[in-house]
N, C-alpha and C positions, 0 to 999 in steps of 0.2 A: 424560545429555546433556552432552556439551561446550560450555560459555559461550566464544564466541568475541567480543573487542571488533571492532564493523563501524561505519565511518566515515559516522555517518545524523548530519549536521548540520542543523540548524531551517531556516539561512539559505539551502539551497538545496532545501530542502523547500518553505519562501517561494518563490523562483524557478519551481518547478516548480508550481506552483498549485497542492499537494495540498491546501493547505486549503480551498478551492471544493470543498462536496460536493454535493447534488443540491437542488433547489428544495425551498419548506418545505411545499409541495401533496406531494409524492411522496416519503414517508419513512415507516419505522418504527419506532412509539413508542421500541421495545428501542433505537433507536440512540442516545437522549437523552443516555445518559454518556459519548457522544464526541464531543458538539455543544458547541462553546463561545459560538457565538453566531449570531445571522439578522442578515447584510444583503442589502437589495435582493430582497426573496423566495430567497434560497441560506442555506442552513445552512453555517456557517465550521467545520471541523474541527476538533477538537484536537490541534494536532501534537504535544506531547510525550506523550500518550498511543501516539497513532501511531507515534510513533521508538522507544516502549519495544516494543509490539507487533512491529514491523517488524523490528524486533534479536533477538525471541522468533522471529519464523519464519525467519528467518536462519541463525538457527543449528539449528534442525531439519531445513530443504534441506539443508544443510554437512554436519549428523549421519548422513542419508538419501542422501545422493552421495557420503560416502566409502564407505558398505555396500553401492555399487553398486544403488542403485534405480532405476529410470527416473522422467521424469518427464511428465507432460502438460499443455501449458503451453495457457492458454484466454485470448481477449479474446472482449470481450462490446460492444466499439465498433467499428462498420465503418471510423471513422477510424484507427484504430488498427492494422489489419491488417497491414500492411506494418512497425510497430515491434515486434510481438507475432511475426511470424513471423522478423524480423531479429535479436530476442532469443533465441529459440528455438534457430536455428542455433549464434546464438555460443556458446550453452551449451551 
């Protein structure tokens, strides 16, 4: 697999609220080594875990669409629809 450097900085990780994950009622134990902390009933993320991940599947899309594979791309939030299908196309 080719290690490619992709531009996943923290601060707009922050902006984008990925660190808000799901309420602390609806979670799974397995998630605990990506939780860095509970406020307000929400579990807070770990974003530099996430950025190294993120950079891991990054580069196996990158690996996977220079070999010509398709791809299938899924949202699982009815608000989302319209970004998940707009991402889709541009890709």
């Amino acid at each position: 697999m080719t290690r490619k450097y992709w531009n996943i900085h923290l601060e707009e990780m922050m902006e984008a609220e990925v660190h808000f994950g799901h309420g602390t009622k609806k979670w799974n134990p397995r998630m605990a080594p990506y939780i860095s902390a509970k406020r307000k009933g929400i579990h807070i993320i770990n974003l530099t875990r996430t950025a190294r991940f993120l950079s891991e599947a990054c580069d196996l899309v990158f690996d996977a669409a220079s070999r010509g594979k398709n791809f299938l791309i899924v949202g699982t939030k009815n608000k989302a629809a319209d970004l998940v299908a707009s991402a889709a196309i541009r890709a």
